[in-house]
MIDREN-301684 format. One line per 5 residues: number of its first residue (from 1); their letters; for each residue x, y, z of N, C-alpha, C. Coordinates in steps of 0.1 Angstrom, whole numbers, plus 2048, in hexadecimal, padded with zeros to 3 digits. Atoms other than C-alpha are relative to their C-alpha. Example, Ala and Ser with C-alpha at 12.3 -4.5 7.8 and 13.67 -1.06 7.14 Angstrom:
<sites>
1 = AS = 809 7F4 800 87B 7D3 84E 809 80C 800  7F7 7F5 800 889 7F5 847 7F8 80B 808;
</sites>
This chain:
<sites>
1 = XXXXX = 800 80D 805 27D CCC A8B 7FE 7F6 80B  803 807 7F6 27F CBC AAD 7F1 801 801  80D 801 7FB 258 CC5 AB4 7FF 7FB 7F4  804 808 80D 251 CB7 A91 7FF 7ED 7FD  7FD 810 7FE 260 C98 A9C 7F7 7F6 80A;
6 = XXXXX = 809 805 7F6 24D C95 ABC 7F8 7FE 7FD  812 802 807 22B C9E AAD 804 7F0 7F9  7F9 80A 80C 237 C82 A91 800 7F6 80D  800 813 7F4 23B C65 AB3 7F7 802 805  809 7FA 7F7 221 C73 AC6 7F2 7FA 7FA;
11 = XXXXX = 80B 806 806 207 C6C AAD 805 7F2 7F9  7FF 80A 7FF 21B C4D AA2 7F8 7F7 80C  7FE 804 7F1 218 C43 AC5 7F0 7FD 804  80D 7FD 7FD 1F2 C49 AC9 7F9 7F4 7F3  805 80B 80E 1EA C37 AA5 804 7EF 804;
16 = XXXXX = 7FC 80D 7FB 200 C18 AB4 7FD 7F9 810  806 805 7EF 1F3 C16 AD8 7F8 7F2 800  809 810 802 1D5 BFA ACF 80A 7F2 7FD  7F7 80E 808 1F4 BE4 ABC 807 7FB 80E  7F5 804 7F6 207 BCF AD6 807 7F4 7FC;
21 = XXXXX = 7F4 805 805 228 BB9 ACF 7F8 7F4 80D  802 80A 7F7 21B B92 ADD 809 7F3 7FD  7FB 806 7FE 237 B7F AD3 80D 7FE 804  7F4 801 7F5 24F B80 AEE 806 7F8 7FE  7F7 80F 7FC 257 B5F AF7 805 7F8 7F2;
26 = XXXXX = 7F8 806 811 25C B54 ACF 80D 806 7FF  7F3 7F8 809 276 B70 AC9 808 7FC 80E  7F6 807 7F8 287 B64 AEC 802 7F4 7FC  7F9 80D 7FF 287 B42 AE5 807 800 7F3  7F3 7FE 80E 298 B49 AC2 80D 805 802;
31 = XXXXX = 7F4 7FA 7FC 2AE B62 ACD 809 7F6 80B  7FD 804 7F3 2B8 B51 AEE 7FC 7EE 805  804 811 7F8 2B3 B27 AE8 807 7FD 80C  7F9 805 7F4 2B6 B16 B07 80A 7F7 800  7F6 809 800 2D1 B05 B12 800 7F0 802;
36 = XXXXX = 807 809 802 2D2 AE1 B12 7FF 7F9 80E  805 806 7F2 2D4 ADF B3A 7EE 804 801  812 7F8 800 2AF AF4 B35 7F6 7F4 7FB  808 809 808 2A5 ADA B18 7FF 7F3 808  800 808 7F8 2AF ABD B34 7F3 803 80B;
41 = XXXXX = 801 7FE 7FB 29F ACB B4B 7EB 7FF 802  80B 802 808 27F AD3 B39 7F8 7F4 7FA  803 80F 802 27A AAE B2D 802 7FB 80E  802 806 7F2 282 AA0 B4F 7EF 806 808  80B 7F8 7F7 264 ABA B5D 7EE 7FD 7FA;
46 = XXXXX = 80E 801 808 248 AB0 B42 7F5 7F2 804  807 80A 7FA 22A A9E B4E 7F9 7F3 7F5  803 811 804 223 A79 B41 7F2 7FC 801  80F 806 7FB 1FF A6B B3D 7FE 7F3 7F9  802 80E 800 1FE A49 B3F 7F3 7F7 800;
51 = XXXXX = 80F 808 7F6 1D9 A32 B39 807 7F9 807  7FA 808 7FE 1DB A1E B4E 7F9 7F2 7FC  806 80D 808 1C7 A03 B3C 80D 7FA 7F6  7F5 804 80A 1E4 A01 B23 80A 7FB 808  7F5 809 7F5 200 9FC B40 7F7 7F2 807;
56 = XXXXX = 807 809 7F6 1E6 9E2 B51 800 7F4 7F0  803 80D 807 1E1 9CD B2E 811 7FB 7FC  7F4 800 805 207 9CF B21 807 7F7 811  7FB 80A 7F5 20E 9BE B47 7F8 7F4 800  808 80A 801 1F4 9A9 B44 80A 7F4 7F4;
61 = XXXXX = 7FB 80C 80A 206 99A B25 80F 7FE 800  7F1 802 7F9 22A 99D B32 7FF 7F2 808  7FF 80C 7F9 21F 986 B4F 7FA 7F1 7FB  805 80C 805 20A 96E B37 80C 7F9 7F8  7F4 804 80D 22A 96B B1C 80A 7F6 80D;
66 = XXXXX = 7F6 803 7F6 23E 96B B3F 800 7EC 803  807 80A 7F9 228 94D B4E 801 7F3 7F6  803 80B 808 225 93D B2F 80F 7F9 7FA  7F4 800 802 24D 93E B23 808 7F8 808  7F5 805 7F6 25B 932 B44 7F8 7F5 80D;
71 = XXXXX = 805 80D 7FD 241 918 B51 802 7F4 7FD  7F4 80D 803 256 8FB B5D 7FA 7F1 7FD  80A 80F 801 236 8E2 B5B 7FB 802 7F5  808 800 80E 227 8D9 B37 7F8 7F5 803  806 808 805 20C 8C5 B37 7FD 7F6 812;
76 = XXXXX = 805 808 7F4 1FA 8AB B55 80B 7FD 805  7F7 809 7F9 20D 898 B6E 802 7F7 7F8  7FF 80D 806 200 87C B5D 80B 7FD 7F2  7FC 803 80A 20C 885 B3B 812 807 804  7F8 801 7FC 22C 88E B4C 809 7F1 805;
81 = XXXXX = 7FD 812 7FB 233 86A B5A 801 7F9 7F3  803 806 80D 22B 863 B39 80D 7FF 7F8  7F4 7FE 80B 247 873 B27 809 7FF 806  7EE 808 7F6 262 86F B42 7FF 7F3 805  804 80E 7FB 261 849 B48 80E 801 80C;
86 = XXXXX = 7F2 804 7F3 277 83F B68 7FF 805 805  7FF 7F5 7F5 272 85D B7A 7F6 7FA 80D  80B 807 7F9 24B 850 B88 7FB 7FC 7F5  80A 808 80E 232 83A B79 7F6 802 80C  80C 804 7FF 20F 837 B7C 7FE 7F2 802;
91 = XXXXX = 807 80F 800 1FD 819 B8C 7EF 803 805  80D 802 7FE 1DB 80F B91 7FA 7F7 80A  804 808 7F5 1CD 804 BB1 7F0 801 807  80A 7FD 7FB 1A8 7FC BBA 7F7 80C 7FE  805 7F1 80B 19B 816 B9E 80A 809 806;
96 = XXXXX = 7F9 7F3 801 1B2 831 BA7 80F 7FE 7FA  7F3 800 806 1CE 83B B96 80A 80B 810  7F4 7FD 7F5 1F1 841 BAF 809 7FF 7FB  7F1 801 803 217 849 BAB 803 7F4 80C  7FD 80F 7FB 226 826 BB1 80B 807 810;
101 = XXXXX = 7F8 803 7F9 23F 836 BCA 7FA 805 80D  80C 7FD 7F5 223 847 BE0 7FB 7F8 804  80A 80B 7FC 211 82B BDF 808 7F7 80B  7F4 808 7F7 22E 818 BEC 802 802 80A  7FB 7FB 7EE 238 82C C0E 7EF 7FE 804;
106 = XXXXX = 80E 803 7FB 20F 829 C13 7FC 7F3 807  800 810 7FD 20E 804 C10 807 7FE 80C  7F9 804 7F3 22A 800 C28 804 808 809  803 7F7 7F2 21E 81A C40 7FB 7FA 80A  80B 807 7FD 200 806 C42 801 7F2 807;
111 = XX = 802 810 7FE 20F 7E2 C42 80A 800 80B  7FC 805 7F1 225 7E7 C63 7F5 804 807;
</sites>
């Protein structure tokens, strides 16, 4: 009965030679999920591909919102003078236009 059995694997064995078992790493990673220092570990390790056209326009419009949000000057000097009265004024001297208080330490740089 034993040689019956052999013959019986033997030619199993010969008929199953070409067949080969290729899913290792499935039936490990079922059997045996990783732990979640592995799963840490594994995400910390994975590589990133960044365009960089996309990081270059998304800063581009960070610094325009930035520039544009927290820009402490609106608008000319002139139309500045304009809307804060008392601070400076505009005057007009010999076609040119001057802040009266520039003009002033000029004048009397000149006239000693």
């Amino acid at each position: 009965m034993n040689t019956d059995r052999e013959q019986i694997k033997q030619r199993l064995d010969e008929e199953l030679r070409p067949v080969t078992f290729t899913g290792h790493e499935q039936v490990l990673r079922q059997t045996h999920p990783p732990t979640g220092r592995a799963r840490l570990l594994a995400l910390w390790n994975k590589e990133l591909e960044i365009p960089l056209k996309a990081v270059g326009a998304c800063t581009a419009l960070l610094v325009t919102g930035a520039l544009l949000l927290y820009s402490p000057h609106t608008g000319t000097e002139t139309q500045q003078a304009v809307q804060q009265p008392g601070q400076r004024e505009l005057i007009k001297a010999g076609g040119n236009m001057y802040w009266k208080d520039i003009y002033e330490r000029a004048v009397k740089r000149y006239d000693n």
